[in-house]
ZAMARGU-4260 file (C-alpha; in steps of 0.2 Angstrom, whole numbers, plus 5000, padded with zeros to 4 digits):
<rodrens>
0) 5142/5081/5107 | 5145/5062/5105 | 5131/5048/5110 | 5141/5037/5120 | 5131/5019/5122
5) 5133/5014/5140 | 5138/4995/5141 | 5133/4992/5123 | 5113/4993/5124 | 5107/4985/5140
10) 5089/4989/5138 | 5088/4978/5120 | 5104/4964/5127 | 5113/4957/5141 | 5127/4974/5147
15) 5144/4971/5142 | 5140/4955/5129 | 5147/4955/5113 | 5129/4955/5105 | 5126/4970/5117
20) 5143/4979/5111 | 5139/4975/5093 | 5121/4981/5091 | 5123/4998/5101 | 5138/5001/5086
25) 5126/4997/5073 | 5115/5008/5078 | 5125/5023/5077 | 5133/5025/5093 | 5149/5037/5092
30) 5157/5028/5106 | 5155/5014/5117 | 5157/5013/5136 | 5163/4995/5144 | 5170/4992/5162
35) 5186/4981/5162 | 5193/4969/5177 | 5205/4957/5178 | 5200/4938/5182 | 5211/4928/5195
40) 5222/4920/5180 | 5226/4937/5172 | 5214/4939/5158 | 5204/4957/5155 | 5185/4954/5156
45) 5170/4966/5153 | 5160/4967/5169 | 5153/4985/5178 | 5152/4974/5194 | 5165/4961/5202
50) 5149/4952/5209 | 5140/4944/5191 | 5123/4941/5203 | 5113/4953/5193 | 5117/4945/5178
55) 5121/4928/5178 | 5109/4925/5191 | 5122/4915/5203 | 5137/4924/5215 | 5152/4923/5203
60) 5169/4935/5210 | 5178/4942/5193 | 5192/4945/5202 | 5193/4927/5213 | 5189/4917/5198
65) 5198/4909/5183 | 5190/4913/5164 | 5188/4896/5162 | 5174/4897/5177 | 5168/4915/5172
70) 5164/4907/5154 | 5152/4895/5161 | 5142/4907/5166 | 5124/4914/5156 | 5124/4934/5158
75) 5106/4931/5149 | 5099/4923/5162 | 5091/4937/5172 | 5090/4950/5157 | 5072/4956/5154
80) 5064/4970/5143 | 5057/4986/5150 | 5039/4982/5154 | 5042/4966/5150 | 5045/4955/5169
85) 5039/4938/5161 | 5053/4938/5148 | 5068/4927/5147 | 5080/4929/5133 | 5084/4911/5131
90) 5071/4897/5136 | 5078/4890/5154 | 5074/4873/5148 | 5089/4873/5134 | 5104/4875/5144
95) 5115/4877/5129 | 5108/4893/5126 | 5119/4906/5134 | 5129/4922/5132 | 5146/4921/5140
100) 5158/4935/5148 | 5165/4945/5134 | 5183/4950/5135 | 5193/4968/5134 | 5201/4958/5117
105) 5186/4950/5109 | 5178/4967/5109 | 5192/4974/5101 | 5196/4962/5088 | 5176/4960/5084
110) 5170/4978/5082 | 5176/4988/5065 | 5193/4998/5067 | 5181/5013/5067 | 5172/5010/5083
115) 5179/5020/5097 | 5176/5017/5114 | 5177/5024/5135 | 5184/5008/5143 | 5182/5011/5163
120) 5196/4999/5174 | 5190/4993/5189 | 5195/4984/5205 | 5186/4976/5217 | 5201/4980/5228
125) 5207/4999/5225 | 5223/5001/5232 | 5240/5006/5221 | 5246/4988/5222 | 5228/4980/5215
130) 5227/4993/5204 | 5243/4994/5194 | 5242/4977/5186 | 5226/4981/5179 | 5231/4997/5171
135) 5246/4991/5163 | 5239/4976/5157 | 5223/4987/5148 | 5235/4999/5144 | 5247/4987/5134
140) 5233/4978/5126 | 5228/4994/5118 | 5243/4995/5112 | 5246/4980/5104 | 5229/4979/5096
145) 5232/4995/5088 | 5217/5004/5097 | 5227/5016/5108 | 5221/5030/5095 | 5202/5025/5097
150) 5200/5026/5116 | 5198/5036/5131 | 5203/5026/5148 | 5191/5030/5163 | 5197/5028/5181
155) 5188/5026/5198 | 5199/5036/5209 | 5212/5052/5209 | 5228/5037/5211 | 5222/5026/5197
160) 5222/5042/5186 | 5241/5046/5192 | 5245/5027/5186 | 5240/5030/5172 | 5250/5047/5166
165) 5266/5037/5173 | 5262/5023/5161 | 5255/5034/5144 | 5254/5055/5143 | 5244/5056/5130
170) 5230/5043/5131 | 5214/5054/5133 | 5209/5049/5154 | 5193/5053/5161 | 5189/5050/5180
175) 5171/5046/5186 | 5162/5059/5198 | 5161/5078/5202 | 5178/5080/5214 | 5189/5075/5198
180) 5185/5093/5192 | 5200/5097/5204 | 5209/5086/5192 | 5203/5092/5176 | 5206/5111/5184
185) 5226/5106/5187 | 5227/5097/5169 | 5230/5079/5176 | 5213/5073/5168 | 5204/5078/5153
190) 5187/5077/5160 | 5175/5069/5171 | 5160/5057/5172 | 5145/5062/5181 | 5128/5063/5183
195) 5120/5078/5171 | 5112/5083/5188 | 5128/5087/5196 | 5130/5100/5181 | 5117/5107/5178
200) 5101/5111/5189 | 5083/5107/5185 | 5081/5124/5179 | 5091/5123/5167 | 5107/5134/5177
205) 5124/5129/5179 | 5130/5121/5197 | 5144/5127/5205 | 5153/5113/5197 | 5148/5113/5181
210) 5152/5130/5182 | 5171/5126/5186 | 5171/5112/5174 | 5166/5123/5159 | 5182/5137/5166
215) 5194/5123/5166 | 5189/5115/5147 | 5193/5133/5142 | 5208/5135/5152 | 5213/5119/5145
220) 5212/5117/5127 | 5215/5098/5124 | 5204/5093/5139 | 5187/5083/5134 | 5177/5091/5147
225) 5160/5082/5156 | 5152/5064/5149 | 5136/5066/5157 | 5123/5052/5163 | 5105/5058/5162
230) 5091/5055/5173 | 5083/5037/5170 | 5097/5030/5158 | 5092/5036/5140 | 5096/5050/5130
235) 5084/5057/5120 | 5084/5068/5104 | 5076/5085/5113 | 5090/5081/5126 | 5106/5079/5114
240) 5102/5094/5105 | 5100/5102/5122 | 5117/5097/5128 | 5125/5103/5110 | 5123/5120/5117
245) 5138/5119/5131 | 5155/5116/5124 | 5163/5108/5137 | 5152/5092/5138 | 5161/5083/5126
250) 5148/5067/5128 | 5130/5058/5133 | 5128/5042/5138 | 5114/5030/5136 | 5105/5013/5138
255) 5096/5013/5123 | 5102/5020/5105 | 5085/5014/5097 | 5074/5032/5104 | 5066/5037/5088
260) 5076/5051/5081 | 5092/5047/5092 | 5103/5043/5075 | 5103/5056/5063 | 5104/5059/5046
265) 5088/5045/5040 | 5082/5048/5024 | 5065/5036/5020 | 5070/5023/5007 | 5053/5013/5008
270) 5038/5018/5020 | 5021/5007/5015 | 5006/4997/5021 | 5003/4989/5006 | 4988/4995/5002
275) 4972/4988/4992 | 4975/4972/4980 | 4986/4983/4968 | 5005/4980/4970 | 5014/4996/4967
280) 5029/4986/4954 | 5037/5004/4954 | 5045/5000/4973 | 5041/4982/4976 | 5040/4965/4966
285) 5031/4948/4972 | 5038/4931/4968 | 5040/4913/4974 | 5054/4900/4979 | 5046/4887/4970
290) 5036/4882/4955 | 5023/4873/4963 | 5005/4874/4963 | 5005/4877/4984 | 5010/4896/4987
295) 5001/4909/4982 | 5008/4926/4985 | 4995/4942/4982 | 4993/4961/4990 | 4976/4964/5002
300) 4981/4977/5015 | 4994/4970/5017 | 5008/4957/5007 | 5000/4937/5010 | 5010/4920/5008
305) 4996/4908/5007 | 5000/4890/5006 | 4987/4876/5005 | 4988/4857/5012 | 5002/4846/5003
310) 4990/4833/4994 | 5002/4823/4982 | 5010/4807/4986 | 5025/4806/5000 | 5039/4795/4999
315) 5036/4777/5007 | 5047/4765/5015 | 5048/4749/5003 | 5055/4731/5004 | 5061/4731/4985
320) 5079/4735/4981 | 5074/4742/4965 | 5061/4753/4970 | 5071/4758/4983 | 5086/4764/4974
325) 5073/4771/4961 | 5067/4782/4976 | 5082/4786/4980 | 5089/4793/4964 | 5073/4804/4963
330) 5078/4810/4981 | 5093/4813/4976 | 5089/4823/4959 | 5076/4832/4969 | 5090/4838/4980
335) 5102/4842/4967 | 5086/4854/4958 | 5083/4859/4973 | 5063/4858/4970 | 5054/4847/4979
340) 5036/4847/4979 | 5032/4851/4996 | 5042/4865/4998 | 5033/4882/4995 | 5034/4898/4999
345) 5037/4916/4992 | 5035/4933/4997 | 5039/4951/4993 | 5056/4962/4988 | 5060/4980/4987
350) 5064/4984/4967 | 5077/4999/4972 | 5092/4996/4980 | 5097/5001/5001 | 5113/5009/4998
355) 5124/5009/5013 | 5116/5009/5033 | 5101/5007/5035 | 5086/5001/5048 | 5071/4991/5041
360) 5054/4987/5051 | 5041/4976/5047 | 5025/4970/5057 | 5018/4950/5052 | 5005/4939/5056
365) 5005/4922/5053 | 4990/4907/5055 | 5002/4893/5062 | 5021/4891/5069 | 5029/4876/5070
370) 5043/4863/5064 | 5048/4867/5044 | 5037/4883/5043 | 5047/4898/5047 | 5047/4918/5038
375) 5062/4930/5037 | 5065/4947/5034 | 5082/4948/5023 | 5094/4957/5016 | 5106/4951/4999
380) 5114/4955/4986 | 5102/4952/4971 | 5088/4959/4967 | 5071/4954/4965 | 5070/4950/4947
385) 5052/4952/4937 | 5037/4954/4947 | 5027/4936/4946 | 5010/4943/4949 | 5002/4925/4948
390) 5008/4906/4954 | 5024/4899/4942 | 5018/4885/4932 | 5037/4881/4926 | 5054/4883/4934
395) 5059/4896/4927 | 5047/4907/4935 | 5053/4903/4952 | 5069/4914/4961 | 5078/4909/4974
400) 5078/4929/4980 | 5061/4924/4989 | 5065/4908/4997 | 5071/4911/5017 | 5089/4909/5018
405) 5092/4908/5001 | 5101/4919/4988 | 5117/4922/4999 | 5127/4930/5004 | 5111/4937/5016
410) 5108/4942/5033 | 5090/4941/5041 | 5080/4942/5059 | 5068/4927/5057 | 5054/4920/5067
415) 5064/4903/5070 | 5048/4889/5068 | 5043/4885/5086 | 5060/4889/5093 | 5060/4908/5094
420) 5067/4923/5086 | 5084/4923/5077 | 5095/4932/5065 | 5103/4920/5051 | 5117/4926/5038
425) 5127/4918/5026 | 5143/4922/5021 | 5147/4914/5005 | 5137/4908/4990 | 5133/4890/4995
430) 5114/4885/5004 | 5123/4874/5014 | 5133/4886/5022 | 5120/4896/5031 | 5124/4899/5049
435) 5107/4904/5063 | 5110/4912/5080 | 5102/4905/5096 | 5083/4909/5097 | 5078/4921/5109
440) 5063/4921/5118 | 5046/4911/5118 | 5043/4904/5097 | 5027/4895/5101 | 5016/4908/5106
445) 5018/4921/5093 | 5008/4922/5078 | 5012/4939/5075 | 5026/4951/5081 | 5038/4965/5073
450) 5055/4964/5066 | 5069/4976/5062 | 5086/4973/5054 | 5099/4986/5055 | 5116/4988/5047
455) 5129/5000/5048 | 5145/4996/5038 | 5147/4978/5040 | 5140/4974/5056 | 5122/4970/5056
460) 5110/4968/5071 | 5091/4959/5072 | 5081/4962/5083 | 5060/4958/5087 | 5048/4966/5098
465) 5028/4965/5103 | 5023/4949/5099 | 5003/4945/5100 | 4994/4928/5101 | 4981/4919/5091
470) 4968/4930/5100 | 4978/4947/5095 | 4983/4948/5112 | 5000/4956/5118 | 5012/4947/5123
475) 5030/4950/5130 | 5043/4959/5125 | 5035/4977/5124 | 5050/4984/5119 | 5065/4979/5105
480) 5077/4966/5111 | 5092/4960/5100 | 5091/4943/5095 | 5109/4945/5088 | 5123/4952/5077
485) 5135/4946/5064 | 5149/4953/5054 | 5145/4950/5034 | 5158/4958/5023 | 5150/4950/5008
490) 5135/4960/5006 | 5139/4975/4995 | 5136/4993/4999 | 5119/4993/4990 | 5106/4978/4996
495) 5088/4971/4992 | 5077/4968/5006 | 5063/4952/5008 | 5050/4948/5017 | 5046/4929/5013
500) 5040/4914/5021 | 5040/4896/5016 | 5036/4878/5025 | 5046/4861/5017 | 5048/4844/5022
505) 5058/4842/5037 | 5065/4825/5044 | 5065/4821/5063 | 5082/4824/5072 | 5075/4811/5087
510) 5068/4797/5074 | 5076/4798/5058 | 5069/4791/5044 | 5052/4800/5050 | 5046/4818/5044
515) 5039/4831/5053 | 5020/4836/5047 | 5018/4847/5031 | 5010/4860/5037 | 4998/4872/5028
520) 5000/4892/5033 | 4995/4909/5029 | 5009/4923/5031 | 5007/4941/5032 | 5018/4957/5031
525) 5009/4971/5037 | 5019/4987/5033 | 5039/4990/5028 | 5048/5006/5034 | 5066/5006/5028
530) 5077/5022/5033 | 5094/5025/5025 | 5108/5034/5033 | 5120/5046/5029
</rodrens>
């Protein structure tokens, strides 16, 4: 029975976005179900509706309006998490901070060649003549991309279905609701979409059309049978083992593929609260970013980064050529050792290896957020090195494993500054390559929240959920919303994972030549669950 992610993952990101499409598949969905229509000037867009109001916020016609218009567009803007009405993904007042239409090729080319999908056409007009175009057009995109193999095609109506078999015989076709059984029963479909209370009754006995549709999947070898959509949107793990009992329901959708238990296979890698001031070196190492007197990093119920006020000398402006150039040389040489003084920071690594897909959780705390103060949880390619139990007093006892955003190739969910939640990756081996998603959500209010990274193959997802005030107060969201995805092909089959926080010297983007304050700050990582995957 195949765990088909409706839309992506619509409670935890925008339906039918990219982000959405690529953190449902990291999360071990089977299959993923998008809805296909055609814009005005020919292209194929994901959209369940023609109308993008519940999304975007603002009427916008798919089928009246050019790409170019659809593009402009925030599906983010009226997203919230369950339980969570005072949320907005991106802060309104930074209009660049969108998440655009997604299109039936982006999704193709962007998801692994392992990912398979239910891609539903539909037309806001549903006669033959609308209709056609659109099939074709899906049908030889498909084709051309190479993903014929890996999908099903979904219909709306009994002459869509007929299109479809004069186009391509063998192309697996579902048709949504209960009076396409008459097509599965003459072998013109292979199955339908329903809801699972058309099937089956709330006693747990076959309808009269689940019934028929379990006589035609027999009488029918080939045919795929029911996808079923349960009450409320989510499938759970007492509900998927439920449905593995009939044979002819080939598939379950659902919103959500993070229910506990959902993905199978999980083996614990790591599962601790740090415990005591004794720092288990057998699973995990502490260390620092920098040799500095600032940080220091030790275990009290938990992992703290505590790093006291910046006391030395600062860099001043001077009228003297030679001093001057002097202080610039030793900028520059501080740069090139990349050691400046005010830069602190350190944290905690796990010793043994994550080999292959895994999902890590941590919970943190942290005394102030701001400009150049930021923590991280990560995942790269080196390990930890020796446990440094006590502040470096010389270089060598520094490693760049627990500085944030070092060490690449990485990829990490991050408490952004001020400026919100992230994820951040970096595909090469250069600092200065680093890359950082949009933030999500409010970054000022937090001093505490959870985090979870997750990766299967190469595609990793972040995502952050109950943040809490200064006064330990609950804030919103209350459930996990995906902050974003990235492809990383440099990170080998077997990782290390961080928890580390730093604060640095950061100059002003409006006034440059100015510096933000140094801030003091006190981080702390309260537990780290990691679960590997089969």
């Amino acid at each position: 029975m195949h765990v088909i992610a409706l839309r992506g993952a619509p409670r935890h990101a925008p339906e039918n976005t990219q982000v959405s499409l690529l953190s449902a598949y990291a999360a071990g969905a089977d299959a993923i179900a998008v809805d296909v229509r055609r814009t005005v000037d020919g292209h194929l867009v994901l959209a369940a509706e023609s109308d993008l109001a519940r999304l975007a916020g603002t009427s916008a016609i798919v089928e009246a309006l050019p790409l170019s218009a659809l593009s402009k567009l925030n599906l983010a803007a009226t997203f919230t998490s369950p339980g969570s009405l005072g949320f907005t993904y991106y802060d309104p007042v930074v209009p660049s901070r969108r998440i655009g239409i997604a299109t039936l090729v982006g999704a193709l080319d962007e998801m692994p060649e392992d990912a398979s999908f239910i891609v539903t056409v539909r037309t806001l007009d549903r006669s033959v003549g609308a209709v056609q175009p659109l099939v074709g057009a899906v049908l030889a995109l498909l084709q051309t991309r190479g993903a014929t193999c890996r999908t099903v095609l979904a219909v709306e109506t009994p002459e869509a279905a007929r299109l479809v078999r004069l186009v391509n015989r063998t192309i697996p076709l579902l048709i949504e609701g209960t009076t396409g059984i008459a097509l599965v029963e003459s072998g013109e479909v292979d199955g339908v979409i329903v809801p699972l209370s058309d099937l089956i009754g709330p006693d747990g006995a076959l309808m009269p059309e689940g019934q028929r549709l379990s006589a035609a999947r027999l009488a029918h070898g080939r045919a795929l049978g029911a996808v079923v959509m349960p009450e409320g949107g989510t499938l759970t793990p007492a509900l998927r083992r439920y449905l593995r009992t009939f044979s002819w329901i080939w598939g379950g959708m659902t919103e959500s593929m993070l229910e506990p238990g959902l993905r199978e296979g999980g083996i614990v890698h790591l599962d601790t609260l740090f415990p005591g001031q004794k720092v288990d070196t057998a699973q995990v190492a502490l260390g620092y970013a920098k040799a500095n007197p600032y940080a220091q990093v030790f275990q009290n119920d938990g992992i703290h980064i505590d790093i006291k006020p910046y006391d030395e000398p600062l860099p001043q402006p001077n009228k003297d050529l030679l001093e001057r150039r002097l202080a610039a040389i030793e900028d520059a040489l501080l740069f090139a050792n990349r050691n400046w003084p005010y830069y602190s920071g350190g944290g905690v690594g796990t010793v043994h290896g994550i080999r292959g897909d895994f999902t890590a959780e941590t919970a943190y705390r942290v005394a102030t957020v701001g400009q150049a103060t930021t923590l991280e949880m990560a995942v790269v390619n080196v390990d930890p090195g020796a446990h440094q139990g006590s502040p470096p007093t010389f270089f060598r006892q520094k490693d760049s494993f627990y500085d944030p955003h070092g060490a690449p190739p990485y990829v990490g969910v991050e408490h952004d500054e001020d400026d919100g939640f992230r994820i951040n990756w970096n595909l090469g081996t250069e600092y200065d390559n680093n890359q950082y998603g949009k933030p999500v959500g409010d970054g000022r209010s937090p001093r505490g929240a959870r985090l979870r990274l997750e990766r299967r193959g190469p595609i990793f997802a972040a995502y952050y959920r109950d943040p809490v005030d200064a006064e330990g107060r609950m804030l919103d969201p209350r459930d996990w919303v995906c902050v974003g995805c990235v492809r990383n092909e440099c990170l080998n089959r077997t990782v290390f994972l961080r928890c580390v926080g730093k604060r640095w010297r950061q100059e002003r983007e409006d006034k440059p030549g100015e510096f933000m304050p140094i801030l003091p700050n006190t981080f702390t990582f309260k537990r780290l669950v990691i679960t590997r995957y089969l």
